[in-house]
PyMOL Python script that loads the backbone (N, CA, C, O; Angstrom):
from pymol import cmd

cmd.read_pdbstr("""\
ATOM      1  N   UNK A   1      -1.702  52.357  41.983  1.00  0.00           N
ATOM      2  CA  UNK A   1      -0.380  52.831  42.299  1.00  0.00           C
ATOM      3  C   UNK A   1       0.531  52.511  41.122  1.00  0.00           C
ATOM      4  O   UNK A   1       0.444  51.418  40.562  1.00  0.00           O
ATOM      5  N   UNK A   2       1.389  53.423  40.739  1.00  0.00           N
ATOM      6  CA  UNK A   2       2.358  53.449  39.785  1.00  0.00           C
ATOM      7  C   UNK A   2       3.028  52.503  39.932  1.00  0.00           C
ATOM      8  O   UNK A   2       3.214  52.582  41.147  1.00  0.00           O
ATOM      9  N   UNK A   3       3.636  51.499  39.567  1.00  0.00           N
ATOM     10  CA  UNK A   3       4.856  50.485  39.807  1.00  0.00           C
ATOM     11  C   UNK A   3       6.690  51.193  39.876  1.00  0.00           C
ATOM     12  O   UNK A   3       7.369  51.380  38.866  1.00  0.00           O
ATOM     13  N   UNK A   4       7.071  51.424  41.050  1.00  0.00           N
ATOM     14  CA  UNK A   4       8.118  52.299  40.832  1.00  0.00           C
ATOM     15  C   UNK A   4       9.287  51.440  41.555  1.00  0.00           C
ATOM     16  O   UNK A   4       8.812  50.460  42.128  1.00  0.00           O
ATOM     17  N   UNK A   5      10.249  51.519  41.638  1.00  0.00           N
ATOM     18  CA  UNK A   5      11.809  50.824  42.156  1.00  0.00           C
ATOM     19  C   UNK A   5      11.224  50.967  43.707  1.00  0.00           C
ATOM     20  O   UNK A   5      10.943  49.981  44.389  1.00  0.00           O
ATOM     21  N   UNK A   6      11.093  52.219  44.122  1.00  0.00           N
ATOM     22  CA  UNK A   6      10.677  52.621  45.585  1.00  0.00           C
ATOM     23  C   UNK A   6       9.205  51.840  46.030  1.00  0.00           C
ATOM     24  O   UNK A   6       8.701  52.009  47.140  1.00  0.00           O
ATOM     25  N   UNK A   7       8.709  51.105  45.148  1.00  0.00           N
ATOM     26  CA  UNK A   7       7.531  50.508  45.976  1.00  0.00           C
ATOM     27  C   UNK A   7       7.863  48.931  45.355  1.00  0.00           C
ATOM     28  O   UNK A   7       8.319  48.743  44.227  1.00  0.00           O
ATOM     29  N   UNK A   8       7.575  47.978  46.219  1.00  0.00           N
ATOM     30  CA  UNK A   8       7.765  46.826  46.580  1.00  0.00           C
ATOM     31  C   UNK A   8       6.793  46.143  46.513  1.00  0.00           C
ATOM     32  O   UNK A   8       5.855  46.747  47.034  1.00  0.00           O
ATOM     33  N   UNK A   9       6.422  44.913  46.038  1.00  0.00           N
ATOM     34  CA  UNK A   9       5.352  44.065  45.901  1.00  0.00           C
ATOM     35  C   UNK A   9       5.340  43.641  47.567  1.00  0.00           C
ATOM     36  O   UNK A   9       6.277  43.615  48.365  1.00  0.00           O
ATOM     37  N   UNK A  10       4.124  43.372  47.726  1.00  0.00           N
ATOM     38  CA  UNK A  10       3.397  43.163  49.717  1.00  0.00           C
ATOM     39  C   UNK A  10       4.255  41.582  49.746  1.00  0.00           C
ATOM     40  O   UNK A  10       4.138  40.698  48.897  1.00  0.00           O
ATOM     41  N   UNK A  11       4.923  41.555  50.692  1.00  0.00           N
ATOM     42  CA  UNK A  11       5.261  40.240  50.773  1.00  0.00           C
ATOM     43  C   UNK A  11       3.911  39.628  51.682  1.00  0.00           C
ATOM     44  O   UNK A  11       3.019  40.356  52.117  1.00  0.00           O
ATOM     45  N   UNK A  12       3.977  37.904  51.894  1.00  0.00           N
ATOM     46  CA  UNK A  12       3.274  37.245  52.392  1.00  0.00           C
ATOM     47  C   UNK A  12       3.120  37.631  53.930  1.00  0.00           C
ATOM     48  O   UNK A  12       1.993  37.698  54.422  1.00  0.00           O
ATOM     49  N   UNK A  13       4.407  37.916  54.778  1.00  0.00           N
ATOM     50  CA  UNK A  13       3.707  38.570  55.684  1.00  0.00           C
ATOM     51  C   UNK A  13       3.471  39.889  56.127  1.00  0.00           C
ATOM     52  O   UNK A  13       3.360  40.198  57.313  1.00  0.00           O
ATOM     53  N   UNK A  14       3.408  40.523  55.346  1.00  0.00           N
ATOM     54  CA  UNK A  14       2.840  42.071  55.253  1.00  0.00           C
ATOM     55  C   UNK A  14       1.252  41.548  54.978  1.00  0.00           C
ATOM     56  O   UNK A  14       0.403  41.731  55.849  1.00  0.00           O
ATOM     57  N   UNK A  15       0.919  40.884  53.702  1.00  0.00           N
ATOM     58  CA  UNK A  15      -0.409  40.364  53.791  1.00  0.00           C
ATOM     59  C   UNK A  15      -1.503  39.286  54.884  1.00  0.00           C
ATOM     60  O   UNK A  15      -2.716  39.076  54.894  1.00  0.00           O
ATOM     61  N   UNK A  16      -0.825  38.997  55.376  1.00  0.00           N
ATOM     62  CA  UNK A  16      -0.845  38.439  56.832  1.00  0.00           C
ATOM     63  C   UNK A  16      -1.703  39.105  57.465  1.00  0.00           C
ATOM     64  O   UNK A  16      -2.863  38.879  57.811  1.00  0.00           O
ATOM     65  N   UNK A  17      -0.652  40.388  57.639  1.00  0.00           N
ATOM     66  CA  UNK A  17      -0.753  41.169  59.285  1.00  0.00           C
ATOM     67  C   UNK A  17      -1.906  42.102  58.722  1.00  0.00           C
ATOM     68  O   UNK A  17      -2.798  42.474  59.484  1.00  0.00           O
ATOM     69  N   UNK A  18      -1.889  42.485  57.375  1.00  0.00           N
ATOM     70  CA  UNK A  18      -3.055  43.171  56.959  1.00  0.00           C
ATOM     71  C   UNK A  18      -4.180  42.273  57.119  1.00  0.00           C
ATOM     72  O   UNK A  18      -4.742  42.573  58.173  1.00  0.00           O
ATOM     73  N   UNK A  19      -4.583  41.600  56.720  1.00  0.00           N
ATOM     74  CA  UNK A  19      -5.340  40.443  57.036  1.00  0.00           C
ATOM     75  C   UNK A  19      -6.169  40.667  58.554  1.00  0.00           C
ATOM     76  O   UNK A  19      -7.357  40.938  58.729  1.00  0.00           O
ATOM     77  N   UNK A  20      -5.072  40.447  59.575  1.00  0.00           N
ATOM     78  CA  UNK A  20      -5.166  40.497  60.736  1.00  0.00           C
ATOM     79  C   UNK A  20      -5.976  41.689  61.185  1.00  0.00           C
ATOM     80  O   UNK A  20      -6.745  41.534  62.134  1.00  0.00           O
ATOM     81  N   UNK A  21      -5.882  42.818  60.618  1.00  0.00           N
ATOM     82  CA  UNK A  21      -5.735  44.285  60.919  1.00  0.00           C
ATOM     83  C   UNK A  21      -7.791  44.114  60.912  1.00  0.00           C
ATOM     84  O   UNK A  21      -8.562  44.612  61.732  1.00  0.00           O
ATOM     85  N   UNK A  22      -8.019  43.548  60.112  1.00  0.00           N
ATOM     86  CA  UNK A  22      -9.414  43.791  59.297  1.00  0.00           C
ATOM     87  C   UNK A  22     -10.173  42.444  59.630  1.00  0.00           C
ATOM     88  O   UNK A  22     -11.107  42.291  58.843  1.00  0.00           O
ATOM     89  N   UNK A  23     -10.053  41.313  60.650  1.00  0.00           N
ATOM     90  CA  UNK A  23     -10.086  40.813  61.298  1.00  0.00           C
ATOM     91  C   UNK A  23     -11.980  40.494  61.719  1.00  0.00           C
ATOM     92  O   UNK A  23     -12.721  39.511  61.679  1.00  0.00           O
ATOM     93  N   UNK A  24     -12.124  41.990  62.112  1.00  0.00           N
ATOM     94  CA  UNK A  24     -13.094  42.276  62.628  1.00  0.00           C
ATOM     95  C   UNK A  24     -13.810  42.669  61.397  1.00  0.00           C
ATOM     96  O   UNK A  24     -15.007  42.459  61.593  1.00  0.00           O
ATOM     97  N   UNK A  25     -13.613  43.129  60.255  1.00  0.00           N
ATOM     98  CA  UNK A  25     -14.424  43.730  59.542  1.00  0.00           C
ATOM     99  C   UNK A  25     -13.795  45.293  58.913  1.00  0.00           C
ATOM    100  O   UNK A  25     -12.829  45.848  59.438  1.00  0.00           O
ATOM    101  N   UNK A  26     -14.350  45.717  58.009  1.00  0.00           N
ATOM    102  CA  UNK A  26     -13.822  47.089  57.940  1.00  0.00           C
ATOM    103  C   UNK A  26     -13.904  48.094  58.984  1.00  0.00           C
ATOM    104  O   UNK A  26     -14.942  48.063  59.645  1.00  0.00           O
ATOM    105  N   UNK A  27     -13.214  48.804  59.224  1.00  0.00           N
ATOM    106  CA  UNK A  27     -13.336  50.012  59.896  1.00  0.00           C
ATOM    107  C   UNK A  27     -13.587  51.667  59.506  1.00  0.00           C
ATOM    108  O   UNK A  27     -12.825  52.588  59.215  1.00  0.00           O
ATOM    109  N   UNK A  28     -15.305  51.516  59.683  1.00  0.00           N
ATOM    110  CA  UNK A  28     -15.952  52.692  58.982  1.00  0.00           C
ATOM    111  C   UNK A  28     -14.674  54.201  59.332  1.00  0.00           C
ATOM    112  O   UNK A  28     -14.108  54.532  60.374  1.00  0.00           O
ATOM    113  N   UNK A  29     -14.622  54.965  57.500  1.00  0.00           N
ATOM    114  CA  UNK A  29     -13.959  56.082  57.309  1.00  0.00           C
ATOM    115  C   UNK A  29     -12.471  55.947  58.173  1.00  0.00           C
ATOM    116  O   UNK A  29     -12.187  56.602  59.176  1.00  0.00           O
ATOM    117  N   UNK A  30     -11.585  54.896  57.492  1.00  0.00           N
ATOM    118  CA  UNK A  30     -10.540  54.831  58.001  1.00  0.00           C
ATOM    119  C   UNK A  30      -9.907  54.394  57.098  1.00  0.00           C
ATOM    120  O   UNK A  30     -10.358  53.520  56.358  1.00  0.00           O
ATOM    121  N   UNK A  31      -8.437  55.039  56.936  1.00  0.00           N
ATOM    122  CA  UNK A  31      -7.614  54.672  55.032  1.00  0.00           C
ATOM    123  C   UNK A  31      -6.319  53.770  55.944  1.00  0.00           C
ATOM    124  O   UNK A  31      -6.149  54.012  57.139  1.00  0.00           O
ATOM    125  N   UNK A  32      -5.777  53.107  55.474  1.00  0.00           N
ATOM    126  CA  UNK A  32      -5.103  52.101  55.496  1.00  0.00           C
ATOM    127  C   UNK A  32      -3.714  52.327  54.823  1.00  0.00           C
ATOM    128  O   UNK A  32      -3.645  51.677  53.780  1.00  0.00           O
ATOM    129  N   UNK A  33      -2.564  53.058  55.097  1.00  0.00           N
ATOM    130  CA  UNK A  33      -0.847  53.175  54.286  1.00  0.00           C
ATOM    131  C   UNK A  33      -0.065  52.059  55.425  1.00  0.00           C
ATOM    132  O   UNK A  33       0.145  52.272  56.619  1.00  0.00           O
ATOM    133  N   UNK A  34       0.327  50.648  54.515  1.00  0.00           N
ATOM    134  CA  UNK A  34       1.133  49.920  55.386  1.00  0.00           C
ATOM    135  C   UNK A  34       2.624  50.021  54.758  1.00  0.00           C
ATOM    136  O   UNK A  34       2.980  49.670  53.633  1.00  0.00           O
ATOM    137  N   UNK A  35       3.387  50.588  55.781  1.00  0.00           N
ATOM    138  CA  UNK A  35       4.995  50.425  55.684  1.00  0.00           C
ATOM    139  C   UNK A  35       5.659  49.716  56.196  1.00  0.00           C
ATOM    140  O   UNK A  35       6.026  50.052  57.322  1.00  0.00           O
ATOM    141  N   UNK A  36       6.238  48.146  55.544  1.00  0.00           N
ATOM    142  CA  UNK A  36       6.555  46.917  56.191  1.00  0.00           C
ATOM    143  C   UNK A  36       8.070  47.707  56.696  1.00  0.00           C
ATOM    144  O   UNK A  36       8.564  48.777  56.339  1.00  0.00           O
ATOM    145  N   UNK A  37       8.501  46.746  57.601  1.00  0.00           N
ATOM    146  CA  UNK A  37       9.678  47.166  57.846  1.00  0.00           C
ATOM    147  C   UNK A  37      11.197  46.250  57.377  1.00  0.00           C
ATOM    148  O   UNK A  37      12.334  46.360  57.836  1.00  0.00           O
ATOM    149  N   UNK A  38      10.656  45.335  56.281  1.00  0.00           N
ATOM    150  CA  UNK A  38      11.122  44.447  55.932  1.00  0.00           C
ATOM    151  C   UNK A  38      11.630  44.364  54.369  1.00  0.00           C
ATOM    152  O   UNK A  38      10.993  43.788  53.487  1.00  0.00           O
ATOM    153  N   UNK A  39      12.761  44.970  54.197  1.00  0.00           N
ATOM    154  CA  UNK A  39      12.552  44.748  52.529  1.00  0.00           C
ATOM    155  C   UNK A  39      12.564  43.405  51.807  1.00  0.00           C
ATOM    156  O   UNK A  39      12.838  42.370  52.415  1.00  0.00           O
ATOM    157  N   UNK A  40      12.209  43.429  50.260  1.00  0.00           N
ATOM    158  CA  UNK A  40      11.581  41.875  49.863  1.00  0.00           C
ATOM    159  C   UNK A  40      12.655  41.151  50.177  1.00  0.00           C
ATOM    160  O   UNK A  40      12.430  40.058  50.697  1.00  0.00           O
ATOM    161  N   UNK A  41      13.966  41.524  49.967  1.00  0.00           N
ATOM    162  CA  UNK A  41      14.922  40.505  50.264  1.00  0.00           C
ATOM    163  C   UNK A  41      15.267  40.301  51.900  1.00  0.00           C
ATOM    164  O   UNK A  41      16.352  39.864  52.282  1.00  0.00           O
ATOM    165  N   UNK A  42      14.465  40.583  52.562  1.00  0.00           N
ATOM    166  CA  UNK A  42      14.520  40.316  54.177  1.00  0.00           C
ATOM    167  C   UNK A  42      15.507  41.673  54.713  1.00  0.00           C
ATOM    168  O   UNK A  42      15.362  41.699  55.935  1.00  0.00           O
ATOM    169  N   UNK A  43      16.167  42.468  54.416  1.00  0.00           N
ATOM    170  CA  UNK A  43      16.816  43.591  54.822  1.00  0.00           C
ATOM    171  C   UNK A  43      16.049  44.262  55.346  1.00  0.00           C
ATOM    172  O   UNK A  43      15.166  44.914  54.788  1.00  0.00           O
ATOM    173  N   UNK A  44      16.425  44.159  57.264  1.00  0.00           N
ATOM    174  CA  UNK A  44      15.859  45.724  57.801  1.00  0.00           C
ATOM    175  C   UNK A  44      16.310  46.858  58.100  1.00  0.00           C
ATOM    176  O   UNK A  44      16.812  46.678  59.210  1.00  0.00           O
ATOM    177  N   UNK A  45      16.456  47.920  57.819  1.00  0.00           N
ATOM    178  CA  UNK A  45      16.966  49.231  57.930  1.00  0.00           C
ATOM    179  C   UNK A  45      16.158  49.831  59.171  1.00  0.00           C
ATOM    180  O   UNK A  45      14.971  50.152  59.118  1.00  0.00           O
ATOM    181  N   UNK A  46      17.057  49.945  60.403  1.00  0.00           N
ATOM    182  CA  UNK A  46      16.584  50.491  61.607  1.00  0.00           C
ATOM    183  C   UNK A  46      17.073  52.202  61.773  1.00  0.00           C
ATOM    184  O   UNK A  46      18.039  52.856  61.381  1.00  0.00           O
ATOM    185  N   UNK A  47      16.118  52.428  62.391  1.00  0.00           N
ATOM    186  CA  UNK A  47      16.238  53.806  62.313  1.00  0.00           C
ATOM    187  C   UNK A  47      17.648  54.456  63.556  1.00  0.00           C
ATOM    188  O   UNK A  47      17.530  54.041  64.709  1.00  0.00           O
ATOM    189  N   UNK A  48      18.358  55.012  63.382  1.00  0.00           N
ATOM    190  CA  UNK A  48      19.350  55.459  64.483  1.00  0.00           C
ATOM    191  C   UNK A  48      19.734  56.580  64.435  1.00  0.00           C
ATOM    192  O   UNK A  48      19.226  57.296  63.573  1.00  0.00           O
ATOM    193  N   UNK A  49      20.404  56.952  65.017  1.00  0.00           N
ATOM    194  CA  UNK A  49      20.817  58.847  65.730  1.00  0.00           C
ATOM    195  C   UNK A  49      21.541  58.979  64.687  1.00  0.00           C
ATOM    196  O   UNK A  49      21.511  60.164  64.356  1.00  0.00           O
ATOM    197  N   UNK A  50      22.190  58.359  63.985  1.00  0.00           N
ATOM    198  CA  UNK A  50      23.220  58.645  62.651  1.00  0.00           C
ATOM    199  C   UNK A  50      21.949  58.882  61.580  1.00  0.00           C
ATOM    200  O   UNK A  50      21.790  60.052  61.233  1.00  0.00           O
ATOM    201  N   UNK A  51      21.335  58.215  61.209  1.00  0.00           N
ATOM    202  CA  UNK A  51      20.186  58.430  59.990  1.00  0.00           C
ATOM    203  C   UNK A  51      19.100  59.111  60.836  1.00  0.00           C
ATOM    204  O   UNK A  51      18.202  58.728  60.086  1.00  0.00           O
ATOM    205  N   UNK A  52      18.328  59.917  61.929  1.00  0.00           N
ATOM    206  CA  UNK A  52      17.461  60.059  62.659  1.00  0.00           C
ATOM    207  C   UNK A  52      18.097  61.951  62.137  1.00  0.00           C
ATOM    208  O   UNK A  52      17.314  62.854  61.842  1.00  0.00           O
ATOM    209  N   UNK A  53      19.339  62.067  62.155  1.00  0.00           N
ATOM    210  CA  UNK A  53      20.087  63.472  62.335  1.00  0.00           C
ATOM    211  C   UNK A  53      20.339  63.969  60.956  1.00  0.00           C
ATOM    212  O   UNK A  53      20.769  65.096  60.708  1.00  0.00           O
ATOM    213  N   UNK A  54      20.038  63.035  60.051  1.00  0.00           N
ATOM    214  CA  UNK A  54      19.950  63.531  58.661  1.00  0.00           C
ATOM    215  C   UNK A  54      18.684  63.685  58.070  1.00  0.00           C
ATOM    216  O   UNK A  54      18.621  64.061  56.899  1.00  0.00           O
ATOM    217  N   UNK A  55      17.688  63.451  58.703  1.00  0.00           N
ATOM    218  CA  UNK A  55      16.060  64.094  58.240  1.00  0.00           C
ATOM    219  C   UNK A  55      16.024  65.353  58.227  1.00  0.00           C
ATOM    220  O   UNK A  55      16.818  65.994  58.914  1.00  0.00           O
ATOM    221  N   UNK A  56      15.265  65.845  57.585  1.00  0.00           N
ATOM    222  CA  UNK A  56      14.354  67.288  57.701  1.00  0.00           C
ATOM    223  C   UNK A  56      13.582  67.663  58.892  1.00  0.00           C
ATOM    224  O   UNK A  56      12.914  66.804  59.466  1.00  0.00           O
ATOM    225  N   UNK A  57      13.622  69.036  59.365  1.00  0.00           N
ATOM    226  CA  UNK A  57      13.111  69.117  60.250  1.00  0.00           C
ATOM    227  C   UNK A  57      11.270  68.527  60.654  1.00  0.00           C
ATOM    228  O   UNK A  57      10.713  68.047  61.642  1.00  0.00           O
ATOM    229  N   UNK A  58      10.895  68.880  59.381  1.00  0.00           N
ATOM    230  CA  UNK A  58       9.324  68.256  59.138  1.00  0.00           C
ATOM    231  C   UNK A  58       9.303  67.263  59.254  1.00  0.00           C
ATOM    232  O   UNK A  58       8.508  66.787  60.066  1.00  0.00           O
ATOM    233  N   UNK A  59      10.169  66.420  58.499  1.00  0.00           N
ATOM    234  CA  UNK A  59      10.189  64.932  58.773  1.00  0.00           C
ATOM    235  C   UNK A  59      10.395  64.356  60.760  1.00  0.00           C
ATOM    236  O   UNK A  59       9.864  63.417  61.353  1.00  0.00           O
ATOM    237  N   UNK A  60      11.428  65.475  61.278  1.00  0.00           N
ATOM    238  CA  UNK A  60      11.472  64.967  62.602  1.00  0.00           C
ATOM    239  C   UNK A  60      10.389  65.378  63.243  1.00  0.00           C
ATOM    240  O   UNK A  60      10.154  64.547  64.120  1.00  0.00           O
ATOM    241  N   UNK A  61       9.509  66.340  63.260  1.00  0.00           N
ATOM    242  CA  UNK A  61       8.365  66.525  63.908  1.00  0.00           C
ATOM    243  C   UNK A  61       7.033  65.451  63.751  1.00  0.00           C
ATOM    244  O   UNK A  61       6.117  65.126  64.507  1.00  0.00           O
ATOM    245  N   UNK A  62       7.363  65.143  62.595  1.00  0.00           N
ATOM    246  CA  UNK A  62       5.834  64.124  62.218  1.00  0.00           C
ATOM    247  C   UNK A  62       6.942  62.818  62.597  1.00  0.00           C
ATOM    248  O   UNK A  62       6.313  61.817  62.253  1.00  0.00           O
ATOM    249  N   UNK A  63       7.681  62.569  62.897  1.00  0.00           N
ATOM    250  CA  UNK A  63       8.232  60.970  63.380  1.00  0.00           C
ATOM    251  C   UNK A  63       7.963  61.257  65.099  1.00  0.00           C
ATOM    252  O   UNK A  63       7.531  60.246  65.652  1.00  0.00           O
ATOM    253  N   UNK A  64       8.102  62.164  65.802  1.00  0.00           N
ATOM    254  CA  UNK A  64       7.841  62.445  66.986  1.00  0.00           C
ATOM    255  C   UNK A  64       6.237  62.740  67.304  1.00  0.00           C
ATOM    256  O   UNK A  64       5.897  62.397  68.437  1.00  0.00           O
ATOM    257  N   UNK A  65       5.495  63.159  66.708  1.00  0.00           N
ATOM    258  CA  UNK A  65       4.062  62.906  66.478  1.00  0.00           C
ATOM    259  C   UNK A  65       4.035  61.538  66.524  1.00  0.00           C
ATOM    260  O   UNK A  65       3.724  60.986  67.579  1.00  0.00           O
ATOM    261  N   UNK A  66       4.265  61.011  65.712  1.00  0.00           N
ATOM    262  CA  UNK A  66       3.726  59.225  65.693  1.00  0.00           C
ATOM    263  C   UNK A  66       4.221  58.782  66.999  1.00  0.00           C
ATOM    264  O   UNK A  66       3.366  58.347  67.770  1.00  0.00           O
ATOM    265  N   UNK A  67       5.555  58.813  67.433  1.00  0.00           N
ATOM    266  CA  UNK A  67       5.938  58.157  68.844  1.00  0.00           C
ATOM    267  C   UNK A  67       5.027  58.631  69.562  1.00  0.00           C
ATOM    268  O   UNK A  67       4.546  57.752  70.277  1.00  0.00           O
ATOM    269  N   UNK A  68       4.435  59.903  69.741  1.00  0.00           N
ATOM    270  CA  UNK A  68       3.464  60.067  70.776  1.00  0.00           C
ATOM    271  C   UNK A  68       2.095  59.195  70.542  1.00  0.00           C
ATOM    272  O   UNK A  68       1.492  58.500  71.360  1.00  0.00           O
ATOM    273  N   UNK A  69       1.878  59.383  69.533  1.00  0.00           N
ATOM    274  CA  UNK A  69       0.725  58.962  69.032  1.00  0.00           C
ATOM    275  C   UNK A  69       0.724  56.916  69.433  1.00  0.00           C
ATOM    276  O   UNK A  69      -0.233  56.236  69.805  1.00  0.00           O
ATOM    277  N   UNK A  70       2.200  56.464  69.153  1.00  0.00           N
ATOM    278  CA  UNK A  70       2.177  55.057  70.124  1.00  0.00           C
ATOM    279  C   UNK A  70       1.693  54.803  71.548  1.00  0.00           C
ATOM    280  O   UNK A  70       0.633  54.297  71.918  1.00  0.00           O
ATOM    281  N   UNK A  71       2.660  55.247  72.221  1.00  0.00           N
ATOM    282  CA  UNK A  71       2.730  55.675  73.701  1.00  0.00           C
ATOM    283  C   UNK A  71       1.496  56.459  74.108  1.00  0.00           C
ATOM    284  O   UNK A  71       1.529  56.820  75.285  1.00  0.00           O
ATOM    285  N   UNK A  72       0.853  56.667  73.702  1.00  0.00           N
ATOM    286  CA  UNK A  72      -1.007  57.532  73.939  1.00  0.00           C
ATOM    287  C   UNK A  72      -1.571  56.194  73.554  1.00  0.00           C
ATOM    288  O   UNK A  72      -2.387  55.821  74.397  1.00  0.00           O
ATOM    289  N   UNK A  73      -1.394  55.255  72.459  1.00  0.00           N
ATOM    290  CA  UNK A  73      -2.394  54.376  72.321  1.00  0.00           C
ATOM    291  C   UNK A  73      -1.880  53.077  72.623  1.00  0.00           C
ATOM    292  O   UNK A  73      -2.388  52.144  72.002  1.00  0.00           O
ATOM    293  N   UNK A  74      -0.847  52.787  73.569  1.00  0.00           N
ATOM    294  CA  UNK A  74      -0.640  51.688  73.957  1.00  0.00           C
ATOM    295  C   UNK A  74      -0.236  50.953  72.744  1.00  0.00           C
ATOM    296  O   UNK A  74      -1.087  50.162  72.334  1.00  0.00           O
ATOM    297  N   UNK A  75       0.538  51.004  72.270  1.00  0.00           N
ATOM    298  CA  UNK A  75       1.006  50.467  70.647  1.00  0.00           C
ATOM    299  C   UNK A  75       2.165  49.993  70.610  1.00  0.00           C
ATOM    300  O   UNK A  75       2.495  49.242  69.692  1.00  0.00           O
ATOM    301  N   UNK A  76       3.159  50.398  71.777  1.00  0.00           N
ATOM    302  CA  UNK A  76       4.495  49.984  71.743  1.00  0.00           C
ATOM    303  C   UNK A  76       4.851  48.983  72.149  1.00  0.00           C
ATOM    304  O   UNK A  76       6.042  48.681  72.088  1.00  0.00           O
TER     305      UNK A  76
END
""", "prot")
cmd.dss("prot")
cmd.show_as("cartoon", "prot")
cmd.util.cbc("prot")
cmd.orient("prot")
């Protein structure tokens, strides 16, 4: 991966929970994109109807995909 302003070195507990994830071992033909929700300086940016209403429509369909995709797998 390129080193860019927009990507962030893994903090300790992002490496943690990855850690955790793999626990069991790898998980045959399965890719791994972790998006902490934590920036390095501890800042969390929550998602709300003010920033939720300024996405793209594509962007709101694949964020509503994933909520389903929680709520189907017991994730929430």
């Amino acid at each position: 991966m390129i080193n860019m302003e927009v990507v962030h070195h893994a903090l300790e507990n992002d490496v943690a929970l990855l850690v955790r994830s793999f626990a069991n071992g790898y998980i045959l033909d399965s890719a791994l994109f972790y998006v902490p929700l934590e920036h390095e300086n501890g800042h969390v940016q929550k998602k709300t109807k003010q920033t939720h209403s300024t996405w793209d429509d594509v962007w709101k369909k694949k964020n509503e995909e994933f909520e389903e995709f929680l709520v189907e797998n017991n994730l929430r």
